[in-house]
C-alpha angles and dihedrals in degrees: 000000000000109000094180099054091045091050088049086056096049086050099053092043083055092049093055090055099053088052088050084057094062097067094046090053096047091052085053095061087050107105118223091052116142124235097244090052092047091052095048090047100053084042081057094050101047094050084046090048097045104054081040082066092040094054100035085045087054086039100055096034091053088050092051098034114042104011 
């Protein structure tokens, strides 16, 4: 298996969503938002935020570990 390649993956996919997490922010910054749509969009964020760790933490751990 190719550890390398496969930590490379899990670091662009991070990277996208890291990318998908720049619009959401910037809409939360927005005024005149509901509640209902602030809380659906932080909800959003965090999920986004939170596979954007997960993917950056194994591919990181992949690079230093097994390349």
């Amino acid at each position: 298996m190719d550890y390398l390649a496969l930590s490379n993956e899990y670091l662009g996919e991070a990277q996208k969503l890291k990318e998908a997490i720049v619009p959401i922010k910037n809409r939360l910054k927005q005024k005149r938002l509901g509640f209902e749509e602030t809380i659906s969009l932080q909800r959003r964020q965090a999920m986004l935020y939170q596979m954007y760790l997960e993917c950056r933490f194994t591919g990181l751990y992949l690079k230093r570990h097994y390349a």
